[in-house]
Structures are given as structure tokens and as C-alpha cells.
LUMDRENPA-136993 format. One record per residue: x, y, z of N, C-alpha, C, O in turn. Coordinates in steps of 0.05 Angstrom, whole numbers, padded with zeros to 5 digits, always signed. Each point is the difference from the previous one (the first is absolute). Layout:
// LUMDRENPA-136993
XYZXYZXYZXYZ;...
// end
This chain:
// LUMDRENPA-136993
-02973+00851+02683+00022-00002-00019+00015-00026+00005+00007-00006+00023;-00002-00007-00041+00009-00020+00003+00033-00008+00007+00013+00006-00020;+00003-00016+00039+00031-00001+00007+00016+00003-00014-00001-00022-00012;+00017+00033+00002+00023+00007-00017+00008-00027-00009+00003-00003-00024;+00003-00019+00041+00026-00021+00004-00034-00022-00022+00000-00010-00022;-00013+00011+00035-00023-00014-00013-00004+00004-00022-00003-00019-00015;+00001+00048+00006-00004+00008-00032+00018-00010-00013-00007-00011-00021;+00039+00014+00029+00019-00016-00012-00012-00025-00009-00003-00006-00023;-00003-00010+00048+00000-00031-00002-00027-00003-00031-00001-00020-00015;-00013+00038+00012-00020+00002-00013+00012+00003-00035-00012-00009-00019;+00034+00022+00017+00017+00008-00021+00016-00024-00003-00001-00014-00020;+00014+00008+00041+00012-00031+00003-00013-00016-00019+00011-00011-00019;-00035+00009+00024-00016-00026-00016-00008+00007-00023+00000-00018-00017;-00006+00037+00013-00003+00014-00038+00024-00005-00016+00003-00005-00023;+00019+00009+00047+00038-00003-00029-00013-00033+00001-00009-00009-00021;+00008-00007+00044+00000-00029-00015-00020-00002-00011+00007-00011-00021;-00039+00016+00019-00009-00012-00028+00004+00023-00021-00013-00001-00021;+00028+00018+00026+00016-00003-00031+00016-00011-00017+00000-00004-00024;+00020-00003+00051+00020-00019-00011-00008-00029+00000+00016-00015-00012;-00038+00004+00022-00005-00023-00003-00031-00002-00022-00012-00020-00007;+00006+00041+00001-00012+00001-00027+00008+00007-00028-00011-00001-00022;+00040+00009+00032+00018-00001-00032+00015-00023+00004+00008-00011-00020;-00003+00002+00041+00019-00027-00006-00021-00025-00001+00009-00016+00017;-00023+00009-00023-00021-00012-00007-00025-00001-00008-00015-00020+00002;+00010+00040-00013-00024+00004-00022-00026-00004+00018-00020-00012-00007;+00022+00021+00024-00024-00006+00018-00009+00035+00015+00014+00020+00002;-00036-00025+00005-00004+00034+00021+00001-00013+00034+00010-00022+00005;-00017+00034+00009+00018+00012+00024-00036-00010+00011-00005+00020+00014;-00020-00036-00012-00015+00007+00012-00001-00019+00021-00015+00004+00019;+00035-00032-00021+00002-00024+00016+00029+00012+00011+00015-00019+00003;-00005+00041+00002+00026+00002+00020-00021+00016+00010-00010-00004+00022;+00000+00027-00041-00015+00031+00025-00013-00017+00034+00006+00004+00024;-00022-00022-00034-00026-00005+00025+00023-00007+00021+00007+00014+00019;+00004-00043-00029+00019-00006+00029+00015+00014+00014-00005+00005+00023;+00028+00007-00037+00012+00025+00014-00014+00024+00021+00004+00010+00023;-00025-00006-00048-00018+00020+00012-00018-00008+00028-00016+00015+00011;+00024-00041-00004-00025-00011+00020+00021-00001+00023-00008+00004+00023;+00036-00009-00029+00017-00009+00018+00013+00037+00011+00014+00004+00020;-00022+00013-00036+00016+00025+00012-00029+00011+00012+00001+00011+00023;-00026-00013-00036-00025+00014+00023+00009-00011+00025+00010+00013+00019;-00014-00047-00020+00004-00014+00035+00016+00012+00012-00007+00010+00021;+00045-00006-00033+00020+00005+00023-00007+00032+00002+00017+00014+00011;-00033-00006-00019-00003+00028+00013-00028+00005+00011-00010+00022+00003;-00006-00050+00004-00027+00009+00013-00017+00021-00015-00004+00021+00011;-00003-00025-00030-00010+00005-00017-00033-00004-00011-00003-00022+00010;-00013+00026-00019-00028-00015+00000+00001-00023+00009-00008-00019-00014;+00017+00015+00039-00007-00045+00007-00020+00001-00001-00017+00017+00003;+00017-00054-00013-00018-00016-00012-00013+00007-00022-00017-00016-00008;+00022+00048-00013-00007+00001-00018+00023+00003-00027-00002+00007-00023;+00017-00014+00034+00028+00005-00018-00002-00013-00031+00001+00014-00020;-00004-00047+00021-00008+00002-00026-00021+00018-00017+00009+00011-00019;-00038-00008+00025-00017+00022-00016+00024+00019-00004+00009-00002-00022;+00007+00026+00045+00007+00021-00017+00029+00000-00017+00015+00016-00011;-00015-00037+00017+00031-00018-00024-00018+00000-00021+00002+00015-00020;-00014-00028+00022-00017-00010-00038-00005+00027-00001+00016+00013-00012;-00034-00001+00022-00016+00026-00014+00021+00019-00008-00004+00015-00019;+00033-00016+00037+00017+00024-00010+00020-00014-00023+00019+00012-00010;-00023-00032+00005+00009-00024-00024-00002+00009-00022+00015+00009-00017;-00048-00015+00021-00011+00010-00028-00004+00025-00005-00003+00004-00024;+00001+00013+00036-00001+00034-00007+00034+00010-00005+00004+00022-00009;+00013-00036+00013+00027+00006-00013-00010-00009-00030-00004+00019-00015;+00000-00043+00005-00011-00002-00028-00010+00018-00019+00003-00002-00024;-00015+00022+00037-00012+00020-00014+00021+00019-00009-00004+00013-00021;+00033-00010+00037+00015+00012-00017+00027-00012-00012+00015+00012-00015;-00012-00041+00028+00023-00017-00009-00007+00000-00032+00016+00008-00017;-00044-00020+00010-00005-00012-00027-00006+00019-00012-00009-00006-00022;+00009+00030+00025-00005+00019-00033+00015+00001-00012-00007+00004-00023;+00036-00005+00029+00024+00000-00023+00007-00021-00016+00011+00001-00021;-00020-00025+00036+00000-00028-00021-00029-00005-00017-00003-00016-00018;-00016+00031+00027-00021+00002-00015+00003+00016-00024-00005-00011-00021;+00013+00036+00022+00006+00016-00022+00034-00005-00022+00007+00012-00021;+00006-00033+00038+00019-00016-00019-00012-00021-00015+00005+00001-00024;-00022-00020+00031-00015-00013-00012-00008+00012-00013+00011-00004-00022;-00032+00023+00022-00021+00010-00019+00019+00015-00031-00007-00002-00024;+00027+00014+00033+00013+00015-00026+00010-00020-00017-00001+00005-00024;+00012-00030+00033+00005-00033-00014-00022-00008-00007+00004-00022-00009;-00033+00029+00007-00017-00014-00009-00003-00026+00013-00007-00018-00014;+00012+00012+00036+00000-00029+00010-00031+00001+00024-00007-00017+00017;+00000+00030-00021-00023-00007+00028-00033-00001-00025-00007+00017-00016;-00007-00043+00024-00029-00007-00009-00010+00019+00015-00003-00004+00024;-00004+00029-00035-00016+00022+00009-00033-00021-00001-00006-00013+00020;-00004+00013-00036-00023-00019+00002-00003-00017+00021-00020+00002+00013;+00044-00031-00002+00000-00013+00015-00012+00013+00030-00018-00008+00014;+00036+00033-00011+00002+00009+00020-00028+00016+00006-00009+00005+00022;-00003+00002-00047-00027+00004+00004-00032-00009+00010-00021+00011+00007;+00032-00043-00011-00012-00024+00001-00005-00003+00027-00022-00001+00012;+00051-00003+00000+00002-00016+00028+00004+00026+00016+00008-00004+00023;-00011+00025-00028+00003+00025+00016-00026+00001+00035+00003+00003+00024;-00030-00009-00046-00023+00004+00020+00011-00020+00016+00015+00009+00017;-00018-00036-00018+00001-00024+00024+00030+00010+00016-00001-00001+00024;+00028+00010-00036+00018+00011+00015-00008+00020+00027+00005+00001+00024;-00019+00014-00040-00008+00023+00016-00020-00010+00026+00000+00011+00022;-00017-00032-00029-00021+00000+00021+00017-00026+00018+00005+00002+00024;+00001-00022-00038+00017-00021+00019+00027+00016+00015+00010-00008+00021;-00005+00022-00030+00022+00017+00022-00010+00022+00017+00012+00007+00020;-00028+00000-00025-00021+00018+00022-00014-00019+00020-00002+00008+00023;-00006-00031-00029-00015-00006+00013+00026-00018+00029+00000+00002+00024;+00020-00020-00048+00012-00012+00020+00018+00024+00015+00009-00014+00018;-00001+00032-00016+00011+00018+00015-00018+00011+00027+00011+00004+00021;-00038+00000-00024-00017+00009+00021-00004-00023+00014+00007+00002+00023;-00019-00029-00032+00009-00029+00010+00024+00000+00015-00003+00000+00024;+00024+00001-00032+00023-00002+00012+00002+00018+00031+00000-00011+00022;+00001+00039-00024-00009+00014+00023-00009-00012+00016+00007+00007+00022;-00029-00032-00023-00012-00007+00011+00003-00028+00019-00016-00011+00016;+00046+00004-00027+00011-00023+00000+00009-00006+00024-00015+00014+00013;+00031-00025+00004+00012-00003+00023+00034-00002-00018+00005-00007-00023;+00013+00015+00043+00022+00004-00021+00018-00026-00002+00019-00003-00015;-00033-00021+00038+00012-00020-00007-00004-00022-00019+00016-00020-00002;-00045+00026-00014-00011-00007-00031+00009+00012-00020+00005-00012-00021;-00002+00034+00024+00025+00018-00018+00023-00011-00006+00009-00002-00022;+00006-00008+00049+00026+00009-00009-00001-00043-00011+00010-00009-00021;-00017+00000+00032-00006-00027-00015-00006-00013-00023+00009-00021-00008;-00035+00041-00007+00002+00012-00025+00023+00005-00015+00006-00013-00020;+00011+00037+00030+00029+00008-00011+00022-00019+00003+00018+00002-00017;-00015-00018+00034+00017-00013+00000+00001-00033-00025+00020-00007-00013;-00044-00006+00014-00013-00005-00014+00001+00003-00034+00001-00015-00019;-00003+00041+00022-00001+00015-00034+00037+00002+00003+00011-00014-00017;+00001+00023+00029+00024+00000+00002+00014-00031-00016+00015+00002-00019;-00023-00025+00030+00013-00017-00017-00006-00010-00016+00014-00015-00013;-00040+00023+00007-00011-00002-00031+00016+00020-00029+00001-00005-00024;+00013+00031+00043+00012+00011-00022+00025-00009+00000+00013-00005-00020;-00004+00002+00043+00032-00009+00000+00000-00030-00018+00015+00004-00019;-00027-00032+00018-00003-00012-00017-00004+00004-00024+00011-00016-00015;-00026+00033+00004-00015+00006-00020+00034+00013-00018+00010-00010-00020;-00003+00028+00030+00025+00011-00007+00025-00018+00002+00017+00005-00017;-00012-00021+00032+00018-00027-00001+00004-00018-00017+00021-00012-00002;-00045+00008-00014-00019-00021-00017+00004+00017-00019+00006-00015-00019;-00006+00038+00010-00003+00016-00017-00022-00010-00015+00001-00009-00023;-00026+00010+00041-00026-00013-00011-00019+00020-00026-00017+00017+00005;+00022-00024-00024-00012+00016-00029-00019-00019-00009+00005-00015-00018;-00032+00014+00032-00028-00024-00015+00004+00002-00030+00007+00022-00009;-00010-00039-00003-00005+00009-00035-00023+00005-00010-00020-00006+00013;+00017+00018-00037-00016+00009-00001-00015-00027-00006+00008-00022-00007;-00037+00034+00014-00018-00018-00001-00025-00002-00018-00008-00020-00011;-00003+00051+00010-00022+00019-00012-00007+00031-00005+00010+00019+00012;-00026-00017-00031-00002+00027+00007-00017+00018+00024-00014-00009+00018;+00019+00032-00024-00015+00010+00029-00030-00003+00002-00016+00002-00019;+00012-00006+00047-00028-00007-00003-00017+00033-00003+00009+00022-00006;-00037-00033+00013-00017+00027-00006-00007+00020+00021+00011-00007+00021;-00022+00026-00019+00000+00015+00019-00001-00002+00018+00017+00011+00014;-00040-00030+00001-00009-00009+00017+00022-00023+00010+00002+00001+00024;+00013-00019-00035+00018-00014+00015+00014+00018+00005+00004-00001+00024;+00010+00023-00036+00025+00009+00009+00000+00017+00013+00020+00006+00013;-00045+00009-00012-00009+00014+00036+00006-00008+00023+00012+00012+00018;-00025-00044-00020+00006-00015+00024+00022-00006+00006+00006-00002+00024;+00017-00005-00050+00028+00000+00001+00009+00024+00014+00013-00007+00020;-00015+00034-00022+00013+00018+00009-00008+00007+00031+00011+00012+00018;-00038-00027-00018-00010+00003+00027+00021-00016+00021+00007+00010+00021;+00000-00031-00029+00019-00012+00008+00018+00006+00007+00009-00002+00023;+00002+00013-00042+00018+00010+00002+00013+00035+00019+00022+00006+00009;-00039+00003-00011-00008+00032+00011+00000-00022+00032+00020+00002+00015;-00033-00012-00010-00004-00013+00035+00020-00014+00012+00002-00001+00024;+00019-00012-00043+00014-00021+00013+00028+00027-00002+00018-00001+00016;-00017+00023-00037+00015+00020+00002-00001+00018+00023+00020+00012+00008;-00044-00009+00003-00003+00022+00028+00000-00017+00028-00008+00011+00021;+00018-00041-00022-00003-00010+00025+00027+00000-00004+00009-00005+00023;+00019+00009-00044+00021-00010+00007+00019+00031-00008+00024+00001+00006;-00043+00030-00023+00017+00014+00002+00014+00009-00022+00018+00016-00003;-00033-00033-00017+00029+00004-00033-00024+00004-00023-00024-00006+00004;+00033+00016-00026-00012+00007-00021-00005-00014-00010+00000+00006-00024;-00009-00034+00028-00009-00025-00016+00019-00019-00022-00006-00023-00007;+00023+00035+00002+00021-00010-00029+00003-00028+00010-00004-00016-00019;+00009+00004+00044+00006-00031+00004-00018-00017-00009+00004-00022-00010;-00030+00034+00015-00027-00019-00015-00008+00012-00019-00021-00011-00008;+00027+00034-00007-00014+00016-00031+00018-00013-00019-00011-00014-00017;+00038+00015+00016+00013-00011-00019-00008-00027+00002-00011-00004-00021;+00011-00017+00035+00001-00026+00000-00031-00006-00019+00000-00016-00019;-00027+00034+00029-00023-00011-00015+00011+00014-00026+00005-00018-00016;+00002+00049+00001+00003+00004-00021+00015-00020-00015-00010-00009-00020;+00035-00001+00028+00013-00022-00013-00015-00018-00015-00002-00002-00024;-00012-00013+00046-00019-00025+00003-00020+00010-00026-00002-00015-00019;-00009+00036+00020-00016+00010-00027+00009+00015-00029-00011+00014-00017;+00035-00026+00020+00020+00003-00029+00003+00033-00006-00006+00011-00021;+00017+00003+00044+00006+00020+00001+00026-00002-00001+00008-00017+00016;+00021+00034-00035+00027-00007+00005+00007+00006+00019-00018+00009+00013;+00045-00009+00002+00009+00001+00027+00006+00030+00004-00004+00009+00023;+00014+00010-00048+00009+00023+00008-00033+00017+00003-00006+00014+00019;-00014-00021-00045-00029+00012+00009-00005+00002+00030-00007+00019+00014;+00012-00042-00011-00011-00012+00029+00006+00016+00021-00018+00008+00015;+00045+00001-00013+00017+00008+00014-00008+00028+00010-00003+00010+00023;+00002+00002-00051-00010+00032-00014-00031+00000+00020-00004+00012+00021;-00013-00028-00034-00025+00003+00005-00003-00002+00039-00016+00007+00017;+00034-00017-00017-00012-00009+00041+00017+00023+00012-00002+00005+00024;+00016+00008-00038+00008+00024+00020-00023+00020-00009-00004+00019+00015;-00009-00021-00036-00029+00022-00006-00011-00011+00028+00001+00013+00021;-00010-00035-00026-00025-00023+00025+00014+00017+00025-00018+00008+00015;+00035-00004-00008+00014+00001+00023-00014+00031+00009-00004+00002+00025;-00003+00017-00039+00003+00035+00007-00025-00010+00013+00001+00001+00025;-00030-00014-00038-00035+00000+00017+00003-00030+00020-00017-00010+00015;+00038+00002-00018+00008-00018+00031+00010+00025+00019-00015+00001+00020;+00029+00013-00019+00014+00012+00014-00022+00020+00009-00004+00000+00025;-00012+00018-00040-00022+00017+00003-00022-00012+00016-00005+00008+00023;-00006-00025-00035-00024-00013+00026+00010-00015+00025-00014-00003+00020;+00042-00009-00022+00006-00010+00027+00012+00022+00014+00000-00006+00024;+00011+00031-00029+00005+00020+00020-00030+00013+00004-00007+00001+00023;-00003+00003-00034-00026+00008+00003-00020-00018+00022-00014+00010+00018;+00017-00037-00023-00012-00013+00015+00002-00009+00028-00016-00012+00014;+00049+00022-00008+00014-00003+00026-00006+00028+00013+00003+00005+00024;-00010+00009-00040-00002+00028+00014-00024+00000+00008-00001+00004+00024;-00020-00006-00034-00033-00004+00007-00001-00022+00025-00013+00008+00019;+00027-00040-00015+00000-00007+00013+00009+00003+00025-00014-00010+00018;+00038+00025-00011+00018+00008+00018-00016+00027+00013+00001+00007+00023;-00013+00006-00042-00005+00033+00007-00010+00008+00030+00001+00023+00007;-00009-00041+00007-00014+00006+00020+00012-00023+00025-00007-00005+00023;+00031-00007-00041+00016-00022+00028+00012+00027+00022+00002+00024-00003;+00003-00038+00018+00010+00014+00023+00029-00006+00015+00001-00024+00006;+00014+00032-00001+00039-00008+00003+00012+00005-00017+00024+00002+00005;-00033+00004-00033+00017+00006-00022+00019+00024-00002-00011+00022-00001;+00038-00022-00001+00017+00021+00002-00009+00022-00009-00020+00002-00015;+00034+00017+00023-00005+00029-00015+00013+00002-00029+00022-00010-00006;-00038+00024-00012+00011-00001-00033-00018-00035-00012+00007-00016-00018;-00025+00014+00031-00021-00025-00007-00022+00014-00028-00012+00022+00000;+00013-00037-00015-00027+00007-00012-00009-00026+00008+00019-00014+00001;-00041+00002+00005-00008-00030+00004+00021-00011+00003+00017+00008+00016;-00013-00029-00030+00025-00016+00004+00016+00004-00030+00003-00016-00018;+00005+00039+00018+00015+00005-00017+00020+00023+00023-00012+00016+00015;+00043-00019-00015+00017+00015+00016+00017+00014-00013+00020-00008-00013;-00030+00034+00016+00009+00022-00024+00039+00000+00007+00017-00003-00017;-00013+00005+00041+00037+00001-00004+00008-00016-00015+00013+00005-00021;-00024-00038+00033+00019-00026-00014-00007+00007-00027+00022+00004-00010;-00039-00001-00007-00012+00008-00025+00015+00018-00014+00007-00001-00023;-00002+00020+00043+00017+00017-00018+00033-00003+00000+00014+00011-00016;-00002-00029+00038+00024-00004-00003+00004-00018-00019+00021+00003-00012;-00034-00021+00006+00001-00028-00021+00002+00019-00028+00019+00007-00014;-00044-00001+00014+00000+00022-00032+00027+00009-00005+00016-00009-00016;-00012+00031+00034+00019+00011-00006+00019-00006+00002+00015+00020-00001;+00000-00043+00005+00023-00014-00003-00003-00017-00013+00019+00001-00015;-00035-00023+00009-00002-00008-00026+00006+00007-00025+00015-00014-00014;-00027+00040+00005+00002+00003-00025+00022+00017+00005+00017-00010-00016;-00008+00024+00024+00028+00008+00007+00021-00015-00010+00020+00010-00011;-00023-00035+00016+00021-00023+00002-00002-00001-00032+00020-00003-00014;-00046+00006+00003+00001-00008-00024+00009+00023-00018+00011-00006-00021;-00015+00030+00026+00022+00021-00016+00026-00004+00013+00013+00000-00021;+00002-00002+00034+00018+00000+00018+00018-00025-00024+00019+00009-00012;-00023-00028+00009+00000-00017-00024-00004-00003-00022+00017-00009-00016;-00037+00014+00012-00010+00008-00031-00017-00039-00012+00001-00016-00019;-00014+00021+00042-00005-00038-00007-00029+00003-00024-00014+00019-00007;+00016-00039+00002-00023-00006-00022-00033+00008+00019+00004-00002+00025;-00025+00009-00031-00019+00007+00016-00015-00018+00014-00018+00010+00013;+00021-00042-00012-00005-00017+00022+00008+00004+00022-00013-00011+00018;+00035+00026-00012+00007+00006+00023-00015+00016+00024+00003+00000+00024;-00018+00012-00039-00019+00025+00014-00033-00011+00002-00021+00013+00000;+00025-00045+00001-00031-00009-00003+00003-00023+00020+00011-00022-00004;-00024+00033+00029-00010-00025+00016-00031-00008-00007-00021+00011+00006;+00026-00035-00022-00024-00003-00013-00002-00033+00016-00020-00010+00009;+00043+00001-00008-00008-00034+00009+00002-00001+00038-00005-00022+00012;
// end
């Protein structure tokens, strides 16, 4: 069972990406990992595997942060159900695959990776970088590979993809609110094959706390959830709040 004072600290970090996913239009999946890496260590915790069960318990919060902004989208009519049909397979297999990869990683390629991707979004958001459009969407087969991309560079850093889904939808003359709508859909089979894929990878590591599925950590998982969206009835915020998707 996991420490009382810890589970707090676990709730701790769900009120802020709530509050720092309603005060900026963003999800909670670039605060979850770091925090989450810095409270495993001060409590000796899986060492040396701390990033894997940060990301893996990252992304399996996704699975229930984003259903409420998925199903706000969807009653607005704003999400390319088709799009998402498209780029679903390559999501699915490029985030399965880079998540079991990752497991496999040493955690100081990981976290170099993340840091890395870290100022790529912090720029990107500074810049308030919106590509224009350029074209339409390509055909199946490119945009597999697009989501493959995307599904991999999403399970090495932890977030539902929206930092790189909106930027290519843009780029392919998709409007900004579609965009927006559609990458929190992209976000639910990011979140599904990279918890999935941290769990298959992890399943058989050894040091991993008690309440482990692979590297997915059922307390921290469940304190985030449940204070997250808490925060977001507790307020009554618009349903981005309840989506760590980036």
C-alpha cells in the first residue's frame, strides 16, 4: 500500500495539471513525467527505472483524463472521425512499439530525449508556432507513417501527441479548433498502446514498487486521476482541463 503523505504528493500533482491545464490550454503530460521522476527518487523508489514508470503511468492517466474532452468535442461536431481513422493504425503500432523500445532504454537516453522534447514545446508555445497551411492530407500510407511518428516520439516523452498532431493537421489545412478536437480523439490509442506497451515491457523488471503493473504505478495513477478531474468539477472548467494529452 502505498504512504499516505506520498499519495497526497500524488494528488498534489493532479490539482496542478489541472490547474495548469486550464490555465493554459495545454494537458498535464510534460509536468506528470518530471514530478513523477523527482517524487519515485526522493522516496527510493524503482531506481534507475523511474523514467519508464513515469511515462507508462503518464500515459495510462490519459485513458481517463481524455474521455471528457473527447466526448465534448464529439457532441460540437468538431473531431475528423475519418482523420482519426486514417492515422489510428500507425498511432497504434508506433506507440506500442516505441514504449516496449523505451523499457528498454537506459534512463539517461530517456530523460535526454525529454528534456530535449521539453524545449521544443516550450518554444513552440512561446512562438505561438501555427505552420500554415500548406496541403491537403496526404494518403493512407503517408499518414500512417505520420502517426507512427507520432505514437513514438509520444511514448518516449508521455503525452497524448497534440504538440506534434495539431502542428501536422494545421500544416494539412485542417482549421485550428478541428485540430484541436481531433488530437484529443489521437490522444485516447496514444494513451492505450503506450500504457499497454510499458506494461508488457516492465512486466517482468524486477525493483518495481508494490501496486506496479509493468511500468505503469497504480497509486500515482490513481492520485493524478482523481484529483485532476476533481479539480475540474470542483470548477466547472471547459473539458481541456481533464486531458493530458500534450
Amino acid at each position: 500500500m502505498a504512504d499516505p503523505a506520498l499519495f497526497a504528493a500524488y494528488g498534489g500533482l493532479g490539482l496542478a495539471v489541472g490547474f495548469v491545464a486550464g490555465l493554459l490550454g495545454v494537458g498535464g503530460g510534460l509536468l506528470i513525467v518530471p514530478v513523477l521522476i523527482m517524487l519515485l527518487r526522493a522516496h527510493g523508489l524503482a531506481a534507475g527505472m523511474e523514467p519508464q514508470l513515469a511515462l507508462g503511468t503518464s500515459l495510462a492517466s490519459i485513458l481517463f483524463t481524455s474521455l471528457s474532452s473527447v466526448r465534448a468535442h464529439h457532441r460540437h461536431g468538431a473531431v475528423e472521425w475519418p482523420l482519426v481513422r486514417r492515422i489510428a493504425p500507425g498511432i497504434v503500432l508506433g506507440t506500442l512499439a516505441g514504449a516496449v523500445l523505451a523499457a528498454q532504454m537506459s534512463a539517461a537516453v530517456l530523460k535526454v530525449f525529454f528534456v530535449v522534447f521539453l524545449f521544443y514545446a516550450a518554444i513552440q508555445m512561446w512562438l505561438d508556432f501555427r505552420p500554415a497551411p500548406h496541403r491537403g492530407l496526404p494518403g493512407r500510407i503517408a499518414t500512417t507513417l505520420a502517426g507512427g511518428v507520432i505514437g513514438a516520439v509520444s511514448s518516449w516523452v508521455g503525452i497524448g501527441g497534440g504538440t506534434l498532431s495539431v502542428p501536422f493537421m494545421l500544416w494539412h489545412n485542417v482549421p485550428l479548433h478541428r485540430a484541436i478536437a481531433t488530437s484529443a480523439a489521437i490522444g485516447f490509442p496514444i494513451a492505450l498502446a503506450g500504457a499497454a506497451g510499458y506494461m508488457l515491457g516492465g512486466w517482468h523488471a524486477s525493483g518495481l514498487p508494490a501496486g506496479s503493473l509493468g511500468f505503469v504505478y497504480l497509486p500515482a495513477l490513481a492520485g493524478i486521476v482523481w484529483a485532476a478531474c476533481r479539480l475540474r468539477r470542483w470548477v466547472r472548467a471547459p473539458p481541456i482541463v481533464c486531458r493530458s494529452d500534450r
